[in-house]
BABAGU-164105 format. One record per atom (N, C-alpha, C, CB): z, x, y; residue in one letter. Coordinates in steps of 0.001 Angstrom, whole numbers, plus 500000, padded with zeros to 6 digits. Glycine has a CB too. Layout:
! residues N
ZXYA;...
***
This chain:
! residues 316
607274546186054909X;607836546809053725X;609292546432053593X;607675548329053776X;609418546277052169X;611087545741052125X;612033547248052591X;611631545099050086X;612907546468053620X;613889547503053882X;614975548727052664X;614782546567054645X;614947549546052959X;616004550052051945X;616837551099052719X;615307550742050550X;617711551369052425X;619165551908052844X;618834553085052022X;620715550962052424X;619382554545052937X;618947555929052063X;619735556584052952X;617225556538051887X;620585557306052169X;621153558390052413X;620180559272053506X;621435559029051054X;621404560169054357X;620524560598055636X;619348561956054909X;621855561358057158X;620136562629053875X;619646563770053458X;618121562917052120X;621289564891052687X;618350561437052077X;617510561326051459X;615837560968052463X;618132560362050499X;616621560365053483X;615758560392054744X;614863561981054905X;616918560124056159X;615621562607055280X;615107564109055828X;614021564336054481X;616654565589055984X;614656564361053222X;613603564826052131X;612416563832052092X;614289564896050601X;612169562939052450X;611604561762052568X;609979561912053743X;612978560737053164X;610569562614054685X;609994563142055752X;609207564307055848X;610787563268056456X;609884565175054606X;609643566838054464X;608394566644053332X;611294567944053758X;608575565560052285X;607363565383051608X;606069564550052096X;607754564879050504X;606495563833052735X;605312563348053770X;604710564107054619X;605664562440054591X;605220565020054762X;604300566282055953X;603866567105054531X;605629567616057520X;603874566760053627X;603241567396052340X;604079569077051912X;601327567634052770X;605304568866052433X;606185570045051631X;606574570015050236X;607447570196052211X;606517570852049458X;607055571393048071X;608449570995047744X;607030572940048023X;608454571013046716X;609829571222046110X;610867572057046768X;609674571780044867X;610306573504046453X;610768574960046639X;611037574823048334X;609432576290046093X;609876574414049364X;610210574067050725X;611533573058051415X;609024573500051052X;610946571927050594X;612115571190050958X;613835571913050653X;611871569808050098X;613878572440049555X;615199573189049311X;615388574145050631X;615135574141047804X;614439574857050483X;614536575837051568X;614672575376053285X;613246576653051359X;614157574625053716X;614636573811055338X;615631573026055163X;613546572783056102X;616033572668053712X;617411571976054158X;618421572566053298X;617454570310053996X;618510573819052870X;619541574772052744X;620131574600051241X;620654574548053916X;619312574099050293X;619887573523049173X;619481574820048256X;619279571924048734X;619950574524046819X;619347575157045925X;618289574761045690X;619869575263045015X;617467575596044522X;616392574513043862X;616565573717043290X;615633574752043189X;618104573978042256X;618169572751041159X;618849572104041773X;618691572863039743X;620030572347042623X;620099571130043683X;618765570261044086X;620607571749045048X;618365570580044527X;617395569622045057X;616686568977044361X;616641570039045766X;616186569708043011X;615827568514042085X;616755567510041747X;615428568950040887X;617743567247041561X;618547566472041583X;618470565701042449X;619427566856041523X;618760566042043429X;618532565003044821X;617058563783045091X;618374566232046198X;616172565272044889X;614877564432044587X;614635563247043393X;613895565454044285X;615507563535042658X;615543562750040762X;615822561184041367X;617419563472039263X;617426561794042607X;617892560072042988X;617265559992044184X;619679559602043209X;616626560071044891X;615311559686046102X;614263558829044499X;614166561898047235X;613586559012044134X;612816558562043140X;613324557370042977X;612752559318041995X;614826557493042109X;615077556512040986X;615401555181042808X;616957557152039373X;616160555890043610X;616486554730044849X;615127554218045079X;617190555373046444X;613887554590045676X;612861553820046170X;612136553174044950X;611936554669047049X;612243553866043825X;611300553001042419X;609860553649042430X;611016550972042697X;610054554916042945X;608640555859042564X;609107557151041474X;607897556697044259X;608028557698040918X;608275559097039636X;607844559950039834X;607849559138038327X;607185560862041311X;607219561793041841X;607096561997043043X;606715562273041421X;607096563443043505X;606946563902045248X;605726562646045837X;606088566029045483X;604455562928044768X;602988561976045711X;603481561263046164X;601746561163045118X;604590560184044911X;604616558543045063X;605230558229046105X;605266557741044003X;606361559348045938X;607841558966047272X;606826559311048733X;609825560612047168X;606226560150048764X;605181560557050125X;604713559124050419X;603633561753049755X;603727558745049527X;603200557915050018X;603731556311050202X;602242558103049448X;604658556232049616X;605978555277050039X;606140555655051365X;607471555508049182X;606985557400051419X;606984557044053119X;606274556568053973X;607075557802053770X;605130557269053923X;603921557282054817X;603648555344055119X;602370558267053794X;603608554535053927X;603557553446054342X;604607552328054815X;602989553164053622X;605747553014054750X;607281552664055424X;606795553209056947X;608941553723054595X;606370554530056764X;606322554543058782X;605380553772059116X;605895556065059719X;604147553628058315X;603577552719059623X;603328551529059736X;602539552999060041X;604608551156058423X;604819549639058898X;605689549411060238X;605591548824057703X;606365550275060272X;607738550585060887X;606526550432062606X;608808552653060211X;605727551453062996X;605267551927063685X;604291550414064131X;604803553286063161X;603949549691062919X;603219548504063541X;603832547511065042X;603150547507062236X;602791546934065771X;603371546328066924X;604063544734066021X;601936546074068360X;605412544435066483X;605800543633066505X;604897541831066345X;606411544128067433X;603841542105067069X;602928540858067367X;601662540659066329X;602306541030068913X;601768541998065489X;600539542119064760X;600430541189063723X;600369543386064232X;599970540138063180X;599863539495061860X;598386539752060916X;600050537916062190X;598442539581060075X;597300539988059077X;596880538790059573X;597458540294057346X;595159538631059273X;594318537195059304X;594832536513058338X;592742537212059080X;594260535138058465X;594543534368057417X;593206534290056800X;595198533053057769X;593138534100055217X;591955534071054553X;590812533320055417X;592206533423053212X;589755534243055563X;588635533843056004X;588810533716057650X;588255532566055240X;589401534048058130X;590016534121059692X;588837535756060310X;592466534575059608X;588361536169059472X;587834537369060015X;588004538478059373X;588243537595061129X;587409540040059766X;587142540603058973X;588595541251058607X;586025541300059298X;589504541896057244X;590526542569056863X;590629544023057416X;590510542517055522X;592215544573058160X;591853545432058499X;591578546926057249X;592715545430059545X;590992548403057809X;590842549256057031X;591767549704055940X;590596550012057677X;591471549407054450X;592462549702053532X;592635551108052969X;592275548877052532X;593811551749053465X;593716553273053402X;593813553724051979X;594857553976054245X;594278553314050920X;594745554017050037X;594306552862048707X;596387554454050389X;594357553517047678X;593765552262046753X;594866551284046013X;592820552926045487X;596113551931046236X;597273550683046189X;597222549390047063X;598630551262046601X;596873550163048697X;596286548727049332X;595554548008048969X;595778548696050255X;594279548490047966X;593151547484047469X;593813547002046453X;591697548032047031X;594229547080045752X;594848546614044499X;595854545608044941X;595510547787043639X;596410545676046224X;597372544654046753X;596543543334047206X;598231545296048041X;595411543735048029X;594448543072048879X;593703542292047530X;593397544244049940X;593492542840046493X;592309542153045876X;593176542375044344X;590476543010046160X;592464542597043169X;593489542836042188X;592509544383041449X;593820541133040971X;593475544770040344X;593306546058039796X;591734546152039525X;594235546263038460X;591542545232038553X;589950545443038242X;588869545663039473X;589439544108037471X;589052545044040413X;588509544830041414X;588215546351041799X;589296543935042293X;589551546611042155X;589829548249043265X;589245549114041858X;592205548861043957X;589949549256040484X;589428550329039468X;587773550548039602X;589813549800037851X;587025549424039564X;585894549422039005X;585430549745038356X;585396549522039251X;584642550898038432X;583778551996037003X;584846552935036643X;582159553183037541X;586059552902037490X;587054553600036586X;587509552826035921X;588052554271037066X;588335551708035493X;588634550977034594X;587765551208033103X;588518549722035220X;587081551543033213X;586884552382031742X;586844553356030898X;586374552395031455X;588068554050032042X;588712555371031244X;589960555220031088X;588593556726031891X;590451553598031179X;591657553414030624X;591264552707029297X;592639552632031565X;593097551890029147X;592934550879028257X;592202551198026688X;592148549902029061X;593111550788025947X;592231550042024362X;590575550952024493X;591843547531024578X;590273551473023589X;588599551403023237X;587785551688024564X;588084549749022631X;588436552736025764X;588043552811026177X;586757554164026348X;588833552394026573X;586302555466026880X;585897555683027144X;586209557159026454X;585812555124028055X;587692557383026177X;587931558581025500X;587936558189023816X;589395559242026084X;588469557372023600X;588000556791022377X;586592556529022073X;588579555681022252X;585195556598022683X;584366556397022359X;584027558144021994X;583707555451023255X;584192559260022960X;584257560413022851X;584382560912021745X;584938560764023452X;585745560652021199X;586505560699020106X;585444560701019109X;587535559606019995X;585233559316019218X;584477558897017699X;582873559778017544X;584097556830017701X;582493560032018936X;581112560978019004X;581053562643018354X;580785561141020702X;582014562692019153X;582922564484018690X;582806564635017304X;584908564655018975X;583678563373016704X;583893563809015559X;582365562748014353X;585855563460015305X;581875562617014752X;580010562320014314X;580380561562013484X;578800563557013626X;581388560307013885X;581652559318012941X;580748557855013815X;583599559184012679X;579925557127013282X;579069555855013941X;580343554910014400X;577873554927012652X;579425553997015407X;580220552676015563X;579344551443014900X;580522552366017256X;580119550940014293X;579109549715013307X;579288548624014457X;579887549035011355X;578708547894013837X;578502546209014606X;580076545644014432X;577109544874013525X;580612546093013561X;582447545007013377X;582599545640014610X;584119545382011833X;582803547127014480X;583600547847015240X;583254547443017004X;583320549447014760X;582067547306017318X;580990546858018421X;581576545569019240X;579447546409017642X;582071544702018167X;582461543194018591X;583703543044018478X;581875542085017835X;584461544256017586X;586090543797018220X;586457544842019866X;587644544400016601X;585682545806019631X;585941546723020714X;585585545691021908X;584990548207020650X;584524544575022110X;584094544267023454X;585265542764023615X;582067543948023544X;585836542371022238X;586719541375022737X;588052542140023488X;587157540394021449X;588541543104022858X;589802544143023145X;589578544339024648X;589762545768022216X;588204544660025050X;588291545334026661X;588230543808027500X;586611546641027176X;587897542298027065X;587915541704027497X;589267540796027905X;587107541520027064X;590351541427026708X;591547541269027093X;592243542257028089X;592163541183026020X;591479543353028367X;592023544229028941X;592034543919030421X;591467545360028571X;590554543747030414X;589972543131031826X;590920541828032355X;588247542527031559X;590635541060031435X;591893539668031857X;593383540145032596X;592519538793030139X;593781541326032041X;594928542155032401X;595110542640033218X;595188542871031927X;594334543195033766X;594077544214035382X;593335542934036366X;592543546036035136X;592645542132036017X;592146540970036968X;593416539990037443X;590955539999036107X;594675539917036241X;595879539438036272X;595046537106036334X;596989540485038126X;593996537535034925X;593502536452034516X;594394535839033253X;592088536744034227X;595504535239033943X;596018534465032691X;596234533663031868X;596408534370032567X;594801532888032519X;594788531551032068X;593657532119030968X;594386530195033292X;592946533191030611X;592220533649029694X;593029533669027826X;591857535121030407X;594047534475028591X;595344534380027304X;595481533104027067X;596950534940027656X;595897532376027997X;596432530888027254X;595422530150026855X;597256529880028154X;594099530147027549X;592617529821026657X;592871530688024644X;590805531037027938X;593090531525024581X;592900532382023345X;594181531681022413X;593071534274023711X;595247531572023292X;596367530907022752X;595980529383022257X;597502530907023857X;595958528822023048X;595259527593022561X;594739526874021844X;594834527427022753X;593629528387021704X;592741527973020356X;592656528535019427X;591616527846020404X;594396528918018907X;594150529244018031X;593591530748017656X;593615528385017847X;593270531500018705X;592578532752018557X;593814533665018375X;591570533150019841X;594174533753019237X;595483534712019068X;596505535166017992X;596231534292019778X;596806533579017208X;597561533379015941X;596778534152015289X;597766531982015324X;595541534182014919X;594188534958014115X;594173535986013918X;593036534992014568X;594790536888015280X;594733538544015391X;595633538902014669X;594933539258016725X;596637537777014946X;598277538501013870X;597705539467012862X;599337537068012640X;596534538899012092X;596329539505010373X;595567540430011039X;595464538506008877X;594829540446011570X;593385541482011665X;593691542263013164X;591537540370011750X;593848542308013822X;594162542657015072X;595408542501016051X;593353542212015535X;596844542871015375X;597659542583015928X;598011543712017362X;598536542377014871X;597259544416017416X;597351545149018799X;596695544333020091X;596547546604018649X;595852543337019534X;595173542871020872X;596034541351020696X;593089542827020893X;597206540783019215X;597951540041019762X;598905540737021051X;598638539499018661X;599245541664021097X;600422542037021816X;599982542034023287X;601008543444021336X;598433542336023343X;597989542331024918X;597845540848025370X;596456543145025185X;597619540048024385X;597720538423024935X;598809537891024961X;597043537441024232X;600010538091024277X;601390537918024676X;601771538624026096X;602274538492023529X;601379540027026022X;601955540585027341X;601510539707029073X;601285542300027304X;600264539453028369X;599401538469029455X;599767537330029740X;598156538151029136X;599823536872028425X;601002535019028954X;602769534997029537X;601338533834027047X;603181536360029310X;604739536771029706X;603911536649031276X;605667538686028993X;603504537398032031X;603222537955033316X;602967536665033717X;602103539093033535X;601889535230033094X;601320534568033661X;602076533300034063X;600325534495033054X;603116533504033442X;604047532488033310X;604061531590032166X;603960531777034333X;603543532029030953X;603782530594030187X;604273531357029329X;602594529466029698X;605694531083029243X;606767531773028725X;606884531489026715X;608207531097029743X;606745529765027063X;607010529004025474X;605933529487024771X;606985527205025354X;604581530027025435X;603781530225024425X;603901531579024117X;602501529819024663X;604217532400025131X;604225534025024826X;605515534352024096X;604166534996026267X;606503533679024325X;607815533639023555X;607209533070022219X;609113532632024289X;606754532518021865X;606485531921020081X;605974533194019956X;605243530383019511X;604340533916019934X;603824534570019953X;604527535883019717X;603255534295020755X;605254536398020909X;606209537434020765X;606885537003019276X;607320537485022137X;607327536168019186X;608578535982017862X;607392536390016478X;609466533731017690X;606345535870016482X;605355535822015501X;605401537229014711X;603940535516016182X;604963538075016653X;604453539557016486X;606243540477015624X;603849540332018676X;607050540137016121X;608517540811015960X;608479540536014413X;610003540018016925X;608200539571013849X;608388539220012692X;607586540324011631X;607966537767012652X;606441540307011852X;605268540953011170X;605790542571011231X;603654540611012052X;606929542924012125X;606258544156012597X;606638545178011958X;606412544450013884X;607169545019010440X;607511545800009166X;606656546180008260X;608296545222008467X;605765544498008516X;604184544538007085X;603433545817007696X;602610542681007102X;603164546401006342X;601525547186006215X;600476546914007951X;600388546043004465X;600627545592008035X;599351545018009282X;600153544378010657X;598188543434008503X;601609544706010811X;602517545009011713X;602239545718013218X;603289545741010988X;602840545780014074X;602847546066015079X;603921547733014943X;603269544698015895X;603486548706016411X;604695549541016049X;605848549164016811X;604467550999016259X;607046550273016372X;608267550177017477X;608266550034018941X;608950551243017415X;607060551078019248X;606762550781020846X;605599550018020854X;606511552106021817X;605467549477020659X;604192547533021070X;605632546717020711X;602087546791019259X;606751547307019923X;607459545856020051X;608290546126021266X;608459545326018653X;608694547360021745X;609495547608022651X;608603547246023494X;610120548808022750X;607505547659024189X;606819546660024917X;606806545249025338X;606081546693024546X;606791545031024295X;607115543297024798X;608521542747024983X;606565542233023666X;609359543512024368X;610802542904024991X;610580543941026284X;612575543167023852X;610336544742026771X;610395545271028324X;609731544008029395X;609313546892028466X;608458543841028871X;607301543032029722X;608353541183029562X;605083543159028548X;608711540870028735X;609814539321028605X;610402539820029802X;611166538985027032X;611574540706029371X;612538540889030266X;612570540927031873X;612917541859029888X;611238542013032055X;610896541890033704X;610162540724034005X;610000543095034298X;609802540141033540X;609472538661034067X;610489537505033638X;608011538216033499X;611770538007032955X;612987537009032637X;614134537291033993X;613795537463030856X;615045536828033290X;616240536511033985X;616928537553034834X;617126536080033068X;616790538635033432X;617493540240033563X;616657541080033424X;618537540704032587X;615560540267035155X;614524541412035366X;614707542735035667X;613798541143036244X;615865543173035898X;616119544856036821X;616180544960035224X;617853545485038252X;617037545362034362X;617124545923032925X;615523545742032228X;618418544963031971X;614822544375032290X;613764544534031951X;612350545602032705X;613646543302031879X;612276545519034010X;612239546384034509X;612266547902034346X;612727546051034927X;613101548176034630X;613452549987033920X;612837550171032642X;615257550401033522X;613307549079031552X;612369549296029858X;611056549219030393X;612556547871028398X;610435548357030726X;608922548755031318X;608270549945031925X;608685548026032223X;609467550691033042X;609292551317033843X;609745553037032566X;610217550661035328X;610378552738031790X;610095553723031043X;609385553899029729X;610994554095030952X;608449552826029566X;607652552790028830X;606047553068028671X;607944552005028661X;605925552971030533X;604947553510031312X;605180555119031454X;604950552760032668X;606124555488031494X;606377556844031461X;605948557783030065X;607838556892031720X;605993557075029369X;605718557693027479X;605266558532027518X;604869557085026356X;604525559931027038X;603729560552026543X;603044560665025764X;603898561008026488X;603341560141024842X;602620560011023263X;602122559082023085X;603321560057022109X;602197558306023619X;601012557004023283X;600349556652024858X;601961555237022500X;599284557080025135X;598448556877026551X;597644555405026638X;597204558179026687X;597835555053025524X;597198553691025760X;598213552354025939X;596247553434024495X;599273552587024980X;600656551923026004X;601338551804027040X;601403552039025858X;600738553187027220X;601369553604028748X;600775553356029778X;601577554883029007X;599557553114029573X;598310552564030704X;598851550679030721X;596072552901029793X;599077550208029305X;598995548773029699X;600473548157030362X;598563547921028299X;601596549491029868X;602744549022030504X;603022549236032031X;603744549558029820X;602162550138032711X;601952550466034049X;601300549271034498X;601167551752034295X;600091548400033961X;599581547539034651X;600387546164034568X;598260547493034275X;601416546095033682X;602327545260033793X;603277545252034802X;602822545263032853X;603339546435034778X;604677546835035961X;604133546742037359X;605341548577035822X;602554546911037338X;602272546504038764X;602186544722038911X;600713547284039222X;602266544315037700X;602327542657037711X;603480542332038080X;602093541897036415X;604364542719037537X;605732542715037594X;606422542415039071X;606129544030037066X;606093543750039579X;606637544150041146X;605843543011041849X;606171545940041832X;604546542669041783X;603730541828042606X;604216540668043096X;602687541512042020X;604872539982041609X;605439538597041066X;606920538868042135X;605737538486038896X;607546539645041696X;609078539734042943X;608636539903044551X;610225541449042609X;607414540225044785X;606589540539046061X;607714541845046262X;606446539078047511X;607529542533045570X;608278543874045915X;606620544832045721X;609943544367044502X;606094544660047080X;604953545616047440X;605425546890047484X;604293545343048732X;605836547789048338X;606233549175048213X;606357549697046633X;607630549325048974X;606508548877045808X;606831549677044017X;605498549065043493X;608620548972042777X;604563548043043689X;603781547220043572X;602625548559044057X;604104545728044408X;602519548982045013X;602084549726045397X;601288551408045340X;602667549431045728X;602492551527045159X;602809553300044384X;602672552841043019X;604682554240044625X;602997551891042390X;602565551504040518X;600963551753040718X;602959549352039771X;600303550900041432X;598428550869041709X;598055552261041705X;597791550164043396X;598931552993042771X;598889554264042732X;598779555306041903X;599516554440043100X;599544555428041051X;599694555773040188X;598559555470038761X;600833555438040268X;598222554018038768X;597396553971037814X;596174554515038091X;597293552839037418X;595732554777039344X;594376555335039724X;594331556848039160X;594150555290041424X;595762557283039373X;595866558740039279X;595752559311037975X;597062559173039800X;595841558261036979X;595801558262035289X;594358557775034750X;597039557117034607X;593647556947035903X;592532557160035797X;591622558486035569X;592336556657036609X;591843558615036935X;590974559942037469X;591655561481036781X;591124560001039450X;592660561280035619X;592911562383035079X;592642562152033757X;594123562856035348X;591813561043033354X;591401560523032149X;589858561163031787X;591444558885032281X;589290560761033108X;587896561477033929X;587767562845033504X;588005561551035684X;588899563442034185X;588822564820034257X;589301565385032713X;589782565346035542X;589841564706031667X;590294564763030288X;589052565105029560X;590972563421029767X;588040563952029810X;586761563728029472X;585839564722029821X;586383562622029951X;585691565204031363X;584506566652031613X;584713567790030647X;584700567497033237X;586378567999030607X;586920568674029722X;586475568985028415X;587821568246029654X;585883567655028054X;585319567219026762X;584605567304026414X;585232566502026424X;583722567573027551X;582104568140027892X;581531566926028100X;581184569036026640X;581973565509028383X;581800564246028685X;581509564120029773X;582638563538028470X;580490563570030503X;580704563295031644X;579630561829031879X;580469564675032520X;580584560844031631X;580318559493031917X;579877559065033232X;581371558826031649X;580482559621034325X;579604559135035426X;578692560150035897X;580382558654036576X;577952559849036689X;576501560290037190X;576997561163038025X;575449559216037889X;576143562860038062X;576726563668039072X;575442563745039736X;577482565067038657X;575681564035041136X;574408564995041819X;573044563906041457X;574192566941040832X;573009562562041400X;571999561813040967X;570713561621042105X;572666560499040555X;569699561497041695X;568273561569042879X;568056560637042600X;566949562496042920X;567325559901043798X;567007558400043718X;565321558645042766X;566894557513045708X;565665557686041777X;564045557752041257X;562997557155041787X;563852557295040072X;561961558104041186X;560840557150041853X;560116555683040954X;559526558269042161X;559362555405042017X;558780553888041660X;558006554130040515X;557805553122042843X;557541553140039240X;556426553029039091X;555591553203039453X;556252552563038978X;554250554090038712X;553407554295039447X;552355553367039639X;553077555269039179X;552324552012038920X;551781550657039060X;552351550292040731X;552454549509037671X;553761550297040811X;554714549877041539X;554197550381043194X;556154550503040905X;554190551865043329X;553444552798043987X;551705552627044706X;553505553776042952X;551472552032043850X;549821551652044094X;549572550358044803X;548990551490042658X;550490549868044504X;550249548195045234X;551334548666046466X;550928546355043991X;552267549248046497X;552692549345047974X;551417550054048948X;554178550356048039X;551190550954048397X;550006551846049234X;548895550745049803X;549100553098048065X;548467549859048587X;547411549077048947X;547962548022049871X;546713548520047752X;549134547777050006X;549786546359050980X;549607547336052207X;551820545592050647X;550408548766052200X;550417549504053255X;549026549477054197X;550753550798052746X;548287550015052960X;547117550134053815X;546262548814054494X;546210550879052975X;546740547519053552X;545873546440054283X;546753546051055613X;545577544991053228X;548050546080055468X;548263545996056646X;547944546745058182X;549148545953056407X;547757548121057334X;547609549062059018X;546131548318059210X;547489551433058998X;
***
């Protein structure tokens, strides 16, 4: 883990939330106020590059036992043997990429995903066939996004597809720009970006935050990545728009990856799981419940059933 320098009292609070103490606790064993200590806690956060008690915990927790690792230990090299046990799902997301570790959660994020289908049920409005075939290209940009597939974008770029969305779909231009910024092909996501900035007054325009988006997502993969950075990092923070805020988090775990700044790379994965699984719980809420509870294995065919019996029995 990259080293970082912390105040001693940021140490101690550091320690007190990793043994899973409170707010109200931590004030209290180390003699502070409360609103003191939120304060304190505000700059513990903003110093390591996590946005609450969990994140900074589990930052520590994986600072000690890197710390705690033997000196001699090296990871395998690909295909060297089996990987050791990955505790937390930021590790999988490090080890493999987002889509991978999300799986069947990845579709309670993102664009057209899973609460938006809700949505449209609730309120007893159909999905037509347009609606059917832009929704499955949208999640296929999405997917490209969390797989951190960027040669998919510059395929779309290429041909011409992308320029296309400007008129009809300029929300899923902005996810293929954001995708060619991360992937490195700057000249094409830079035209693109300029395209989208231009439009973003017309009637069929982009909003303020999809454009602030993309100057955040340029920036942390430009020059004056720390400033770009933070705009990302508070754009993921949003409230009011949950579907920006999901794609600017998975940028920001692109982001950190690309600087190999794992520890923020990390707690970002983290974090997106946690917006998952409260997307989930948005949805039961909803009286939704997309995945399978309490499921029994079914039985066979009873064609299926009859010829096992009869193999059974010719064999005994």
């Amino acid at each position: 883990m990259k080293s970082t320098t912390l105040e001693a009292k940021h140490e101690r609070m550091l320690e007190l939330l990793a043994e899973g103490a409170s707010a109200r606790e931590v004030a209290k064993k180390m003699g502070y106020s409360e609103g003191t200590t939120r304060v304190y806690l505000h700059n513990l956060y903003k110093a390591i590059g996590v946005r609450n008690k969990t994140e900074a915990a589990i930052w520590q927790l994986s600072r000690t036992h890197a710390a705690a690792a033997p000196p001699d230990v090296v990871e395998p090299a690909a295909g060297a043997g089996p990987a050791a046990t990955r505790e937390t799902f930021g590790d999988m997301a490090l080890a493999e990429d987002l889509y991978c570790a999300l799986g069947v959660m990845s579709t309670f994020l993102g664009p057209y995903g899973h609460v938006w289908e809700a949505g449209l049920r609730l309120k007893g409005q159909p999905i037509d066939e347009k609606m059917v075939t832009r929704r499955a290209q949208t999640r296929l940009l999405w997917r490209a996004l969390l797989k951190g597939d960027f040669g998919y974008a510059k395929t779309l770029n290429d041909e011409g597809i992308a320029e296309r969305m400007l008129l009809d779909q300029p929300s899923d231009a902005v996810l293929v720009a954001c995708v060619l910024m991360i992937g490195g092909f700057s000249a094409a996501a830079q035209k693109l970006a300029a395209q989208l900035q231009h439009r973003r007054r017309s009637s069929i325009g982009i909003s303020q935050r999809e454009s602030n988006l993309l100057a955040a997502v340029e920036g942390a993969m430009g020059a004056n990545a720390d400033a770009g950075l933070a705009a990302l990092h508070h754009a993921a923070e949003a409230a009011n728009a949950p579907i920006l805020r999901q794609i600017a988090m998975v940028c920001l775990f692109h982001a950190y990856r690309a600087r190999k700044d794992s520890p923020r790379a990390h707690g970002t994965a983290n974090a997106i799981w946690s917006e998952a699984e409260k997307t989930r719980q948005q949805l039961e809420a909803m009286g939704v419940r997309p995945l399978a509870r309490d499921a029994v294995l079914p039985h066979p065919t009873r064609s299926g059933a009859k010829a096992a019996n009869r193999e059974k029995a010719t064999a005994g």
